[in-house]
C-alpha positions in Angstrom: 14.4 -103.0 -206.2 16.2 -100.4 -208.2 19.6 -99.2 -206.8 20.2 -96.1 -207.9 24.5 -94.8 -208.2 24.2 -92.0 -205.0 21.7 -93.8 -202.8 24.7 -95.7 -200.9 25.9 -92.2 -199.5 24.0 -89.6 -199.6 22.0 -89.0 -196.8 22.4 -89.4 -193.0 23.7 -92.7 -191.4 21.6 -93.0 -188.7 18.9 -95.9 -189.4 15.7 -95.8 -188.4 14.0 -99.1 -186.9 10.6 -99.9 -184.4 11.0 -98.2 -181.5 12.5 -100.5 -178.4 12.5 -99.0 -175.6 14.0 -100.9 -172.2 12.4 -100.7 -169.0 14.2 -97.9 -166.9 14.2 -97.1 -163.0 13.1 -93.5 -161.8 15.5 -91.4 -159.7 12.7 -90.1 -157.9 10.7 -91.0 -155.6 7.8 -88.4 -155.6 5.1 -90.6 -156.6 3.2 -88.2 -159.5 6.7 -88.2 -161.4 6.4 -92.3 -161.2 3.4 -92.8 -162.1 3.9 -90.4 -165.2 6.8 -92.4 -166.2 5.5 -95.8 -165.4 2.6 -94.5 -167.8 4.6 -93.3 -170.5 6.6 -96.7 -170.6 3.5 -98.8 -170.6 2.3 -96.4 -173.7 5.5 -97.1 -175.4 5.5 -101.0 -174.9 1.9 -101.1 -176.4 3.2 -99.1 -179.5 1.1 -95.7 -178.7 4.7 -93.7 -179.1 3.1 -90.6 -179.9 1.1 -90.6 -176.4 4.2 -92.1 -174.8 6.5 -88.9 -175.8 3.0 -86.8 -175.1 3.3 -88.1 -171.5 7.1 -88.0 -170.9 7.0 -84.0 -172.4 4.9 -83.4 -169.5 6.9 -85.6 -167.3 9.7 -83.0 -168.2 7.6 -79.9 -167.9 6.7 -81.0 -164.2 10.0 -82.4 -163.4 12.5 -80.9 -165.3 15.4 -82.0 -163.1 15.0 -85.7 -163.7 17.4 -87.0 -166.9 15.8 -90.6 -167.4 12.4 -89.3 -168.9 14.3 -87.0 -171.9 16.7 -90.5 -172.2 13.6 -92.7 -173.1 11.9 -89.8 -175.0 15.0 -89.7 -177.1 15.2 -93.4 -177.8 11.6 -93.2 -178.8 12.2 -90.1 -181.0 15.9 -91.4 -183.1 13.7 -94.9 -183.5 10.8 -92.8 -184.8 13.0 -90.7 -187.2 13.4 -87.2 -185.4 16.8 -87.7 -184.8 17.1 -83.7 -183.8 14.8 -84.0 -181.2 16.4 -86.8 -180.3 20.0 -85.1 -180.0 18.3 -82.6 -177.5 16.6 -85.1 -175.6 19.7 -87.2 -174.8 21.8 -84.2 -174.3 19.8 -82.9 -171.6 19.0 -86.2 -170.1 22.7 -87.4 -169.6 23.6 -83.2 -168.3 21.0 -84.2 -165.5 22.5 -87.8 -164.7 25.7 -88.4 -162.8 28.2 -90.2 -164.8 27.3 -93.6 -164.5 29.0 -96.5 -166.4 25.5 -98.3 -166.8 24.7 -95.4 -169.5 27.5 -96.6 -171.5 25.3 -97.1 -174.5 23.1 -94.1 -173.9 26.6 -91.8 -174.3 27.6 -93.9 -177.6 24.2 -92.6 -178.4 24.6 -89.3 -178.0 28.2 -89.0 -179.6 26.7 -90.7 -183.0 23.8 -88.1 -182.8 25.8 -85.1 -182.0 28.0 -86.4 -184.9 25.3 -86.6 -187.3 24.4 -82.9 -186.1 28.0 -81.4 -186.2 28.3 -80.8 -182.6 31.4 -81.9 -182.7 32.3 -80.9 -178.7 29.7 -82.5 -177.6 30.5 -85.9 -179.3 34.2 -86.2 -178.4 32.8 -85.6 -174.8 30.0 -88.4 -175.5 32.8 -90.9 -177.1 35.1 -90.1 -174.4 32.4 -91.7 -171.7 31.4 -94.7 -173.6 34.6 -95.4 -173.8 35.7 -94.8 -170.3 32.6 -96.9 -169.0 31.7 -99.2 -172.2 32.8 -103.7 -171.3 36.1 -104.5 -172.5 35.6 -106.2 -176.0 32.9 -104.2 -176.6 32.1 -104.4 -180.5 31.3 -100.6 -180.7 34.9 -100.2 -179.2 36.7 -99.8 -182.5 34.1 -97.3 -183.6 33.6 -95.0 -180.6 37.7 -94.7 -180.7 37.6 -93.6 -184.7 34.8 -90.9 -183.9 36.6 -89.7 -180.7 39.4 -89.3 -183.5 37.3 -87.6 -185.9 35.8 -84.9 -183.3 38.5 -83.8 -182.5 39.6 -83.1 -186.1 36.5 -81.9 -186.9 36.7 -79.0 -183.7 40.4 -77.7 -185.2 38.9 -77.7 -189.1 35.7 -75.7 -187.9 38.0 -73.7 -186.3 40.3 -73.0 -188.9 38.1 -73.0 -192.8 39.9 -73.4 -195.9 37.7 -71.0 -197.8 34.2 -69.9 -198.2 31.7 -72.3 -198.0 30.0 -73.4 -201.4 27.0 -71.5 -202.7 24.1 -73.6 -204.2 24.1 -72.9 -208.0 21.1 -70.6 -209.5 18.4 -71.4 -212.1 18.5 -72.6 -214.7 20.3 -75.6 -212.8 18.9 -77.7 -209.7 15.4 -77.5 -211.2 15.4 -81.4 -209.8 14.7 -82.7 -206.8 18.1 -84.7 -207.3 20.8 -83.9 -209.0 24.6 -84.6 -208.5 28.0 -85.9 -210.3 29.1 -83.0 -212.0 31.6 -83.5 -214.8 32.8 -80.6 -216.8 34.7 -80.3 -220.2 38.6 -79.2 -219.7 37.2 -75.8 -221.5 34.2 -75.3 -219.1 31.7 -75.5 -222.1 29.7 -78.5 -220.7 28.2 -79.5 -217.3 27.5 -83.1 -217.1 25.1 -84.2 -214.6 22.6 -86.8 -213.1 19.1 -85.8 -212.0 16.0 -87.2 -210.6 12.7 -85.4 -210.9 10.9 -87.3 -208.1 12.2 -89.9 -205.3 10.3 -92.6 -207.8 12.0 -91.2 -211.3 15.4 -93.4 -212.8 18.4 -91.1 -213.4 19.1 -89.8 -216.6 22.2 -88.2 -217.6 22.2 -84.2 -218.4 23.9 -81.2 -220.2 24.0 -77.9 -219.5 26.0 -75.4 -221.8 28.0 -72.6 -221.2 26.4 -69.4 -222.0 28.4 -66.5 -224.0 28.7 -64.6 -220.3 30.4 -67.9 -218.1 27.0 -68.4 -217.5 25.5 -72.1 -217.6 22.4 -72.6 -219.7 19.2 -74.6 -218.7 20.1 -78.5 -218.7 19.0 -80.7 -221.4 18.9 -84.5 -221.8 22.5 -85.6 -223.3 21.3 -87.7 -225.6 18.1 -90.2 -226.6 20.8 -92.6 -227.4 21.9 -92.4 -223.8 19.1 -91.9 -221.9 16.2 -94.6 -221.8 13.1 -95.9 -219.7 15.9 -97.6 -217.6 18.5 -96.2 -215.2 21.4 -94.2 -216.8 23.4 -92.9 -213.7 26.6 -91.5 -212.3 28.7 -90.0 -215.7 31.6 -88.4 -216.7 32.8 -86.6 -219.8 36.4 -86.9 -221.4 38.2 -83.5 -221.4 37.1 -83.0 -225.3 33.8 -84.0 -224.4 33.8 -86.8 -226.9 33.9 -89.7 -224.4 31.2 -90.7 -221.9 31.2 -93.4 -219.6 28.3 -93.7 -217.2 26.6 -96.4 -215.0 23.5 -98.5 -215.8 21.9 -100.6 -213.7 19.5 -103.5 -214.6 20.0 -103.3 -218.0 19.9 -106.4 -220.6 22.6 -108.4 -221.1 24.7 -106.9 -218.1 27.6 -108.2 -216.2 26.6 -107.2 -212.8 23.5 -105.3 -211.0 25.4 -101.9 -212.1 27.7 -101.2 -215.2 29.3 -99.1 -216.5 28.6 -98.2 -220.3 30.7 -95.9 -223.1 29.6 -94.1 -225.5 31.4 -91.9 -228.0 30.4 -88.5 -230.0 30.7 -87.9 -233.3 29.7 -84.5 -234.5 26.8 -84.2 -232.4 25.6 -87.8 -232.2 26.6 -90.1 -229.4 26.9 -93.8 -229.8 24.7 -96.6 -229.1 26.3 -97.2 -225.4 28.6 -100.3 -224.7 29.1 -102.2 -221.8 32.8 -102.1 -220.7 32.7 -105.8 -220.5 34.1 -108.2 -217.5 37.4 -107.4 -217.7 36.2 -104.0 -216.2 32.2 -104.7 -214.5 32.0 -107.5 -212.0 28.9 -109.4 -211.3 28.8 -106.8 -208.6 28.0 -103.2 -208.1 30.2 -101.0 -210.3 29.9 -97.1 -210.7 30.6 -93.3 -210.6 32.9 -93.1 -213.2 35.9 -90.9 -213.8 37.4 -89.9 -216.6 40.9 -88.9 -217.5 41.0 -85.9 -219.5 41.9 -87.6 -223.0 39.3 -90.4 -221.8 41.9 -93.3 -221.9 41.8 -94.0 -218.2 39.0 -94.6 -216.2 38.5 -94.8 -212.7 35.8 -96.2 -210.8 34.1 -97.5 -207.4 33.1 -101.0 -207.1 31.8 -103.4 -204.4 33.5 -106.6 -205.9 35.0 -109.6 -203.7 38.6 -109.2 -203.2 38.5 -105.4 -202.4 40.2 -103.8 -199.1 36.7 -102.7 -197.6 33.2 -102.3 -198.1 33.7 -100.5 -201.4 37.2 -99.5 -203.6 38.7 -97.3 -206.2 39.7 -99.2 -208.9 41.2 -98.4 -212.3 41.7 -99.7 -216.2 42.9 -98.2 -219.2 42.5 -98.0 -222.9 44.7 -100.3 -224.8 46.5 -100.1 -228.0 44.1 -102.4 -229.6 40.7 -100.9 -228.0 40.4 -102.6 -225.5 40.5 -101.9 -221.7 43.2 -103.8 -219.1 41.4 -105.7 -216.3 40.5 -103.5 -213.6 42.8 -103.2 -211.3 42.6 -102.0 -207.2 44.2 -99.0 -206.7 45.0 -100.4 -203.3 46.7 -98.0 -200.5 46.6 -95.6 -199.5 43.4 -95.0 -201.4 41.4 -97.6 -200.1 40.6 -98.6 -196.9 38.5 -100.9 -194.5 35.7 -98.3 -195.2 33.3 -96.6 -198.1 36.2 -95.4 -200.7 34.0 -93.8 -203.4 33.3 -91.2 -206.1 36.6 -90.6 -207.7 37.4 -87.6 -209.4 40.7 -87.4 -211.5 41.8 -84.2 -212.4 41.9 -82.7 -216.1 46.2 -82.3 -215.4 46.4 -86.6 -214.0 47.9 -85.7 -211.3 45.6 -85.4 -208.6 42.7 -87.9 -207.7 39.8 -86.9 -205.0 37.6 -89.1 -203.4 35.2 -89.5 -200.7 36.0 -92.3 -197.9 34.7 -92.5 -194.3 37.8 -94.7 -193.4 40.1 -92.1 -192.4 40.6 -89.4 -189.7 37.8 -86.6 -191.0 34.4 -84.9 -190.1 32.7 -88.1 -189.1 30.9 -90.2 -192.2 31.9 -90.0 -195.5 34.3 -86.6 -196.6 36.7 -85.6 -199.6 39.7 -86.5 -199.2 43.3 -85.6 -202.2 46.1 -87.7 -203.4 48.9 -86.7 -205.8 50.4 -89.4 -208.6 53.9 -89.1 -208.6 55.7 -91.3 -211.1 53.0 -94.9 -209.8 53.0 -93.8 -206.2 50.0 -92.2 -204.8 50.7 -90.0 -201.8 49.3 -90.0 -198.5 45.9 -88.9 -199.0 44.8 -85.2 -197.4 41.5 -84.4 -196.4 40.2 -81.2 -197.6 38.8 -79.7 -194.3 36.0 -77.5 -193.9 33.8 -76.5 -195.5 34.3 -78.6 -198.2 33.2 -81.5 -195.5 30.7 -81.3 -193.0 29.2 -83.2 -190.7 26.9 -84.3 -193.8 28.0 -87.4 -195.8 30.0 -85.7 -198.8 29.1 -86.6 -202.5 31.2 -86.1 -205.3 33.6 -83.1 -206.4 34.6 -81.9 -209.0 37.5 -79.0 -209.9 37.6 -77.6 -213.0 41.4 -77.6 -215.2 42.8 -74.0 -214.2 41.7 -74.6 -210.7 39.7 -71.9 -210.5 36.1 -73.4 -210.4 34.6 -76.5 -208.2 31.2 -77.9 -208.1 29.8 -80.7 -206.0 26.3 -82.1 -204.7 24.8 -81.5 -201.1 21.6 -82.9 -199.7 19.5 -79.7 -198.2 19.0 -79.3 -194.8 16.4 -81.2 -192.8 13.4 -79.6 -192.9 10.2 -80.7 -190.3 8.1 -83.8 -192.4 10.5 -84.7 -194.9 12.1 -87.9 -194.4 16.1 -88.2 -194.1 16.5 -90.3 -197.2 13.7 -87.8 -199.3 15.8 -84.6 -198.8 16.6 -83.0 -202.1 20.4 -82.9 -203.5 21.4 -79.8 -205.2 24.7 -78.7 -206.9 27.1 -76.3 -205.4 30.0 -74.6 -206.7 32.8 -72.6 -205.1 36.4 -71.0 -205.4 38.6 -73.1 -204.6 40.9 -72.7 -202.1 44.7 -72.9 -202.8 45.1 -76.0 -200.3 42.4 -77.5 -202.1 43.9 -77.3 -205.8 45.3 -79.8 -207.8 48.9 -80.5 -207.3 49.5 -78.5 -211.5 47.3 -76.1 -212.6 46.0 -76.9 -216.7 44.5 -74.7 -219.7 44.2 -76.2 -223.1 44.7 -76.0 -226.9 41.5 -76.6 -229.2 41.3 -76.4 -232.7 40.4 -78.1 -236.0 42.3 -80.5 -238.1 42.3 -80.1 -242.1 43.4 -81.3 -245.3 46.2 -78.5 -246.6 45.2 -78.8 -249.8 41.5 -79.2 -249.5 41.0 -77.4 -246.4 38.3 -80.3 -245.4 38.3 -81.3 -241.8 40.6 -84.3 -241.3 40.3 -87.8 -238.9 43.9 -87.1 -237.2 45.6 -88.4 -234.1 46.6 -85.9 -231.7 49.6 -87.2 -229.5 51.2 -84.9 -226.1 54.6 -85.9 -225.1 56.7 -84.7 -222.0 59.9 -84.0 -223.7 61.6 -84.5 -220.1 60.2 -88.3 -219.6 59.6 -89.1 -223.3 56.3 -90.2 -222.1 52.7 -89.8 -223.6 50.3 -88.3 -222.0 47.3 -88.2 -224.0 46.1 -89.3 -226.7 43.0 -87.8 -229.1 41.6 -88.2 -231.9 40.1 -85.5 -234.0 36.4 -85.4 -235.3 35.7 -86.6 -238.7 33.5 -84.5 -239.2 34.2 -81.2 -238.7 37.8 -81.9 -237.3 37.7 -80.3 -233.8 40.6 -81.6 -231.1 41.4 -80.6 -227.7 44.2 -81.4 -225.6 45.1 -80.6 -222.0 48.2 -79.0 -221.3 49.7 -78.5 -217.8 51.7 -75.8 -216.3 55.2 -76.1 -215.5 56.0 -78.6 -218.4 57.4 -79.1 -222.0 55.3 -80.5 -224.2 55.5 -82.3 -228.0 52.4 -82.0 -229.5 51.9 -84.4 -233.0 49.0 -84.7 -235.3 49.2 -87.3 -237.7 47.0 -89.0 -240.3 47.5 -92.2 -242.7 49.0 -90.7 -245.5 50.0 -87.1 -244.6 53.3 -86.0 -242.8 53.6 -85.3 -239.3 52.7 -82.1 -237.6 55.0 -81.2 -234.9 54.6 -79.0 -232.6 56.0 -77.2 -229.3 54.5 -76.1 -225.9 57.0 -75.3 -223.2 55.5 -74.1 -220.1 58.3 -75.2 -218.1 59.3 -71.6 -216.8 55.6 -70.4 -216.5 55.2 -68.1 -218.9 51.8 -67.1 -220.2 49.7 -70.0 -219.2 46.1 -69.4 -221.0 43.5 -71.6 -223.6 45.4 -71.9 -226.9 43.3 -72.2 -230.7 45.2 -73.8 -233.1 44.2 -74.9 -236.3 46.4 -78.0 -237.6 46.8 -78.7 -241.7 48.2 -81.8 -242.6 50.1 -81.8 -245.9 49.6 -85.0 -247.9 52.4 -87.6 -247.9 53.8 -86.4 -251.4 57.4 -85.5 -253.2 58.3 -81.7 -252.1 56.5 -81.6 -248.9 58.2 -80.5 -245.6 57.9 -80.5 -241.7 59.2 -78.7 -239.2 61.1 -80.5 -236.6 60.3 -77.9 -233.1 61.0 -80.4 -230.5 64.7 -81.4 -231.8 66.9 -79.2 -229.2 70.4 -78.4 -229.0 73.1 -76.1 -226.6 73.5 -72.8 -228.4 76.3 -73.3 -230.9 76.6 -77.0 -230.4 75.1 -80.1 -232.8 75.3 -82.4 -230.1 71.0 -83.3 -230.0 69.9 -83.0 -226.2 68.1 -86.0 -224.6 65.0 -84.2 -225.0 64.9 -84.6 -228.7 64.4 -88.2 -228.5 60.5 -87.8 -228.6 60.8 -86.2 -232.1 63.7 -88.8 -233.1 61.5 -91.9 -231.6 58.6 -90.4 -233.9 60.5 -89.8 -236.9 61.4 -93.5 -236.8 57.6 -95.0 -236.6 57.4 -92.5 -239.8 59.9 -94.1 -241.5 58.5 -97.5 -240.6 55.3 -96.7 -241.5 55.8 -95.2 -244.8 58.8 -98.1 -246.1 59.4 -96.7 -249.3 59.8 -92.7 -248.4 63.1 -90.8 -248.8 63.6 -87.8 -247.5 66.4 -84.6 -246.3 67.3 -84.0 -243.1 67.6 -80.2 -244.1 69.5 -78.2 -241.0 69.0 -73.9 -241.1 70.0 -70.8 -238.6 69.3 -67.3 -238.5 72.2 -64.6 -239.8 73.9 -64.0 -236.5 77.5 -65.0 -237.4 80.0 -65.7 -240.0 78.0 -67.4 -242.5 80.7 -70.1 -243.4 80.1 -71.0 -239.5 76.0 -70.9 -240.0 76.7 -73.4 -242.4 78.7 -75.7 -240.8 76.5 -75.5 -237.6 73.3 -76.0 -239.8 75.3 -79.1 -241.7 76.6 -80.8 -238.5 73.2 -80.5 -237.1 71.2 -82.2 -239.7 74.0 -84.7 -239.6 73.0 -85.2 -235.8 69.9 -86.4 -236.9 70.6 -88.1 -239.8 73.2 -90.5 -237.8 70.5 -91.2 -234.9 68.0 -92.4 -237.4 70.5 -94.5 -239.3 71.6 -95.9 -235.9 68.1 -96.9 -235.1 67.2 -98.9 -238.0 66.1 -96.3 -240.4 68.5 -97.5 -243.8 70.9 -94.7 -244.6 69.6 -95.5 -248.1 66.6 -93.6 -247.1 68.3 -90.4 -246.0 70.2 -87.7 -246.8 71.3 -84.6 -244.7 72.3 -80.9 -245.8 73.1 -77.5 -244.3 71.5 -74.4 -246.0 73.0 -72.4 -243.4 71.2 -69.1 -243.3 70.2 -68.6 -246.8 66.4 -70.2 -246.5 65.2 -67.8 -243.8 61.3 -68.8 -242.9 60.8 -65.0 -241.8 63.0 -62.3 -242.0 65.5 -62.2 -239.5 64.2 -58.6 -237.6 63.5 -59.9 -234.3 64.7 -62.6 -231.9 61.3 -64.4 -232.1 61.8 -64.9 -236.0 65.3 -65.7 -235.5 63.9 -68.8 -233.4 62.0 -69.7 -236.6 64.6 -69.6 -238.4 66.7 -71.6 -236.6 65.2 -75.2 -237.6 65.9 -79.1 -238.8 63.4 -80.0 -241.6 62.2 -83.3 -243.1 61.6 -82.9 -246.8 59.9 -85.8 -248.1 62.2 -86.7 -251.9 
């Protein structure tokens, strides 16, 4: 039997089984009304439920005071699917009935129906009798306390919405009967989706493309590479949209039941998929997918032995030599004894969303937030109505400025469609500011070329925090026609380097650390080749006005120069220091001298042979720009590396 990546939560909890109904007493003795109900139970117990809840709707109709006929009709209606019906029978019956400690298991009924249905009042009621009249040790204890929990949330987030409630998303999209994990691009071009066209049909993975007015065009198939006659399922899509991981299940040669598979783009062809391998699958169920924006960390849900409840969040990451770690459980508080599930990890790394039904929330399965600070994951927050319901929630998904989300909903019940046959549409919404990601992030695309040739270039693109020296992504352009993106978040400093075997370093600068103009970003990169004459600019080296002394956030640039020099063994090259015209020119001089000295002394002191370098001070008298404004005067003031 195929398992397909959404079936374990979407849809209702309640189960379905053959009817089993137990004998009850009448509090009546007007003989018509017992007869009617003796009837209607003997109908049940030979299997004619439809005559049986013909009979007791009478019985009701005649007698509309007496509680136990709408408490069978509602067992026989939940068992038989019509779990509305249902709520209303049991509702009505127990408003008739005297509290009575017998009905402990009819009031656990009703609380997990009116859950199911939202009436959140009337289940913390419901729980609150069970519980008041239910055996000590009972095993539905544990549960009936939880949902008494969650009802009570659920009343206060009804009562107080975070926002507007999602809107289903026009044509061309949701032309499916089931369609859900939305993944975009970290520039909104691409909408990444699963679909089903029928309750019978495998998922394939889909594309939709931004249109020219915001707009999202109809949906294609990604990729004949990608999809096939078996099940391609849950995806997501790198921030550059050049890496794809998705879920599989029952294909050849797999580790588990489910897998998950990569692919990468090139131009526009995507590769033959690859299985992640067991350091990553189990011999379990592993799926829905979540890429980090530069697509070198993945996270994932997994039913695997060894996990902290029925299913976990797990992680791996893309090694230096191409490979991923073993997966590892992102442990608490993330997971719990419950469903943790459908991870989304922002496009700025900081903030991961899930859905879990093993915390405090609407009842079932809802979104919850976490925030990554340094390893520690916070205290996860759910996102309160009407982002959850009283429906299981799917997936989510917020776009990189924070502006846009989208998730999947199953429509609302409609008379003669089954629970489990209900079509899942995508929604999308503005999201609230208690919803947002804990940093807000835009982007700088471009192209990569040859200098010389102007051809498009194969480049590394590396992003730095200046302030940790850490990196935090890590591209790599398209051969083919050169294109790059990188995500950039507000509120930070950023080094930015492209590099390429046998060209000099590009260095560049983004500092969004006081919030200044935070908006998308083309840039173009050329790459001069690694020849005699050729220079780079050095923007992340930083100093005190006046001073030579190099700040600690220079290191970055200093830590790169050295792999340069490492790298290329047999390259000499000036450390060439320059400053704009304000001042004595004797003291630009000195500054620019003692500056390039700075540098020249760190290198040497980190095993770069002095041999290799020299250091000068031009002073002012090699202005890039002329000095007529304080923004050329900043170009002006600069350390170079001129290749010898």
């Amino acid at each position: 039997m195929r398992r397909f990546v959404v079936a374990v939560f979407l849809g209702v909890a309640l189960l379905a089984g053959p009817p089993v109904v137990a004998q009850q007493k009448l509090s009546s003795t007007n003989t018509k009304a017992r007869n009617l109900f003796d009837k209607a139970q003997g109908q049940a117990k030979n299997r004619e439920f439809a005559k049986a809840i013909e009979t007791l709707t009478i019985l009701n109709e005649k007698f509309p005071s007496l509680g136990e006929p709408f408490l069978v009709k509602g067992s026989l209606l939940k068992a038989m699917g019509d779990t509305r019906a249902a709520f209303v029978a049991y509702q009505k019956g127990l408003t008739l009935i005297p509290f009575d400690p017998a009905r402990s298991l009819d009031y656990f009924t009703l609380g997990e129906l009116a859950m199911s249905f939202g009436e959140y009042q009337v289940a913390g009621e419901s729980y609150g009798r069970f519980l008041k009249s239910a055996p000590k040790g009972h095993r539905s204890i544990p549960k009936a306390q939880h949902q008494l929990q969650n009802s009570e949330f659920a009343v206060k987030a009804v009562a107080n919405p975070t926002g507007p409630a999602p809107q289903r998303v026009p044509e061309p999209l949701n032309t499916f009967r089931y369609q859900y994990f939305p993944s975009i691009t970290a520039d909104n071009r691409f909408l990444l989706y699963t679909a089903r066209p029928t309750a019978q049909s495998d998922e394939d993975l889909y594309l939709s493309r931004q249109n020219k007015d915001g707009t999202l065009g109809a949906p294609q198939p990604i990729s004949a590479a990608i999809n096939t006659q078996l099940n391609e399922g849950a995806g997501t899509i790198s921030g550059d949209g050049k890496t794809l991981v998705f879920a599989s299940c029952d294909r050849p040669g797999s580790v588990g039941n489910c897998d998950l598979y990569i692919s990468r783009r090139t131009g526009n062809n995507w590769s033959k998929p690859r299985n992640l391998g067991k350091l990553v699958n189990s011999t379990a169920w592993d799926s829905q997918p979540s890429l980090s924006a530069d697509g070198r960390t993945l996270y994932f849900t997994s039913d695997r032995r060894g996990g902290q409840g029925l299913e976990d969040i797990y992680m791996t990451m893309l090694q230096a030599d191409g490979n991923w770690s073993p997966a590892r459980n992102l442990g608490t508080p993330i997971n719990t004894a419950g469903k943790d599930m459908a991870p989304f990890i922002h496009a700025s790394g900081t903030t991961l969303y899930y859905v879990t039904d093993g915390l405090i929330g609407m009842g079932g399965l809802d979104v919850y937030k976490c925030s990554l600070s340094g390893q520690k994951w916070s205290e996860p927050v759910n996102l309160g109505y009407p982002l959850n319901t009283n429906e299981n929630e799917a997936s989510l998904f917020i776009a990189s400025d924070n502006s846009r989300g989208y998730c999947s909903r199953t429509r609302p019940a409609e008379p003669g469609i089954p629970e489990r046959d209900r079509p899942v549409e995508l929604f999308s919404f503005d999201v609230p500011k208690t919803v947002r990601s804990r940093e807000t992030s835009t982007y700088t695309q471009g192209r990569v070329f040859d200098a010389n040739t102007k051809k498009p270039l194969k480049a590394d693109v590396q992003l730095y925090d200046v302030q940790t020296n850490e990196l935090v992504q890590y591209v790599t352009s398209d051969p083919l026609d050169g294109d790059y993106t990188v995500v950039l978040n507000e509120g930070r400093h950023y080094a930015m380097y492209a590099s390429a075997d046998g060209y000099l370093l590009k260095s560049l600068s983004f500092d969004y650390s006081d919030k200044h103009t935070f908006d998308p970003l083309t840039l173009d990169l050329y790459l001069d080749p690694l020849r005699a004459g050729r220079t780079m600019v050095l923007n992340n080296l930083f100093f005190e006005t006046n001073e030579y002394k190099l700040k600690p956030t220079s290191r970055t640039e200093l830590n790169r120069l050295i792999g340069f020099m490492q790298q290329y063994k047999d390259v000499q090259v000036e450390i060439a220091g320059h400053t704009d015209d304000v001042g004595a020119e004797a003291d630009n001089e000195k500054l620019s001298l003692n500056r390039a000295r700075s540098v020249y002394e760190y290198l040497s002191a980190n095993g770069v042979s002095s041999t290799r370098i020299r250091f000068r001070g031009y002073g002012e008298n090699k202005p890039l720009v002329p000095n007529d404004s304080e923004a050329s005067r900043q170009q002006n003031r600069r350390i170079e590396f001129r290749i010898l």
